[in-house]
C-alpha positions as CSV (number, residue, x, y, z in Angstrom):
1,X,-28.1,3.2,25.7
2,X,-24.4,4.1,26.9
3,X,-22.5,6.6,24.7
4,X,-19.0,6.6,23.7
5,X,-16.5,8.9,21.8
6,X,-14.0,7.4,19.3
7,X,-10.8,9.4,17.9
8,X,-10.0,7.6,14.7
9,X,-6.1,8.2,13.6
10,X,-4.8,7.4,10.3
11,X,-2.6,8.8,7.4
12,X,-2.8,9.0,3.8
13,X,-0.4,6.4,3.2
14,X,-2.4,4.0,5.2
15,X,-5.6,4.8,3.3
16,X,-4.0,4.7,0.1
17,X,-2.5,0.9,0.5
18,X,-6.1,-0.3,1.4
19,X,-8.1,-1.8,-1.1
20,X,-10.6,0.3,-2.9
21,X,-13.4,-1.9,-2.1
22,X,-12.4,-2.2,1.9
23,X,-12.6,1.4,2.0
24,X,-15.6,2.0,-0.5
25,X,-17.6,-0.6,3.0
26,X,-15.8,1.6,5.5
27,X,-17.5,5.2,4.2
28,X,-20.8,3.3,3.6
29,X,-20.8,2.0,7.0
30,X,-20.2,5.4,8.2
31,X,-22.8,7.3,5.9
32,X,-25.2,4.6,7.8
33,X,-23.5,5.4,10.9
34,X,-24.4,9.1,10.5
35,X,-28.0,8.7,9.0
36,X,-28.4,7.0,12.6
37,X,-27.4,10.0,14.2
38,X,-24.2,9.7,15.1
39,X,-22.2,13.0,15.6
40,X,-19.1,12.3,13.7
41,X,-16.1,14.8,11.5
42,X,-12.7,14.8,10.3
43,X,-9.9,16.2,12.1
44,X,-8.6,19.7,11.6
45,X,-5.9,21.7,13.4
46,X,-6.1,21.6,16.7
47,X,-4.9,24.3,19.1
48,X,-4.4,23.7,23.0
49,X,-6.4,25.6,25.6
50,X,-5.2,26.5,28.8
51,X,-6.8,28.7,32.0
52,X,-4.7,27.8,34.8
53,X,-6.4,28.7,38.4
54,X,-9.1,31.1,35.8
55,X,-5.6,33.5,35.5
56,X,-6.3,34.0,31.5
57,X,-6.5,31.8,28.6
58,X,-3.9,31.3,26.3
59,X,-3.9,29.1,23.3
60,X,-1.3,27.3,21.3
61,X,-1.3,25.7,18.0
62,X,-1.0,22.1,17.9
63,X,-2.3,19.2,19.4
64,X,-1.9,18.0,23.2
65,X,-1.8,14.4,22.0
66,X,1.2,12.6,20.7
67,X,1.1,9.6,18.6
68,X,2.8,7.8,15.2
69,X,-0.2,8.6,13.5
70,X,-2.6,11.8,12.9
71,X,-5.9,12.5,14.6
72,X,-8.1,11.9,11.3
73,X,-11.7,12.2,13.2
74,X,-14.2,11.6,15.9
75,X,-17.5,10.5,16.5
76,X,-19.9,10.1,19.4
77,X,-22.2,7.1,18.9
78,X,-24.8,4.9,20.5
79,X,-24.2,1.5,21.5
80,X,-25.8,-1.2,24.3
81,X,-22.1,-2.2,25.5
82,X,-18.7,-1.4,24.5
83,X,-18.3,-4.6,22.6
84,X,-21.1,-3.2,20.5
85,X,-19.0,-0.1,20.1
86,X,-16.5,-1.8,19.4
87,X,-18.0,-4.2,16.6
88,X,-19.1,-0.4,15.3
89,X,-15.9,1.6,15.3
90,X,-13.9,-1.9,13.4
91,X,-16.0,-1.0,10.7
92,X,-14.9,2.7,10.1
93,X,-12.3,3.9,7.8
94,X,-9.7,4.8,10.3
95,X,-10.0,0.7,11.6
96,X,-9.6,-0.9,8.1
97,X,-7.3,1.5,6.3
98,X,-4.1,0.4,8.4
99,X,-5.0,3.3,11.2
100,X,-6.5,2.6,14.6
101,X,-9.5,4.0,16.7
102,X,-9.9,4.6,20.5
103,X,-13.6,3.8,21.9
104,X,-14.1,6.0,24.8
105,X,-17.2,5.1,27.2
106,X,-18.5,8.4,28.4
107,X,-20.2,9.2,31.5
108,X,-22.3,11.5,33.0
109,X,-20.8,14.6,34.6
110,X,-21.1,14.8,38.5
């Protein structure tokens, strides 16, 4: 089975404006999601890390990433083929509540 990472991004506003009983599906799919094992979480501050050449790390608040709408969360699931990722991560709160959510196949390190 292939693994993939999804970054979910979505605002409050977005959230808000979806229907109660859209989103009520969208947390129960992830509550099964979870008691499946996926590894998922909501976004918190991010900071950046750098260690240029091994020279010394420094860090900086903020995220890297640019984009209209907040990092909300991430998750690293299970799934036969992407298009069975993708099926997955439509379902998810970020995907119905007017937000959007990356699928990211992952591969082993060489």
């Amino acid at each position: 089975m292939a693994r993939f990472m999804t970054i979910g991004y979505g605002d409050q506003d977005g959230y808000d404006r979806t229907d109660a009983t859209v989103r009520d599906r969208a947390h129960a799919h992830d509550a099964k999601l979870r008691e499946a094992g996926v590894e998922s979480g909501i976004a918190g501050a991010a900071v950046q890390v750098r260690n240029h050449d091994g020279a010394g790390t420094t860090v900086t608040d903020g995220p890297f990433m640019s984009s209209t709408l907040p990092v909300a969360g991430f998750a690293i699931i299970e799934a036969e083929s992407m298009e069975e990722a993708i099926r997955l991560a439509s379902l998810t709160p970020c995907a119905v509540a007017h937000g959007v959510v990356e699928v990211w196949p992952l591969t082993e390190p060489v």
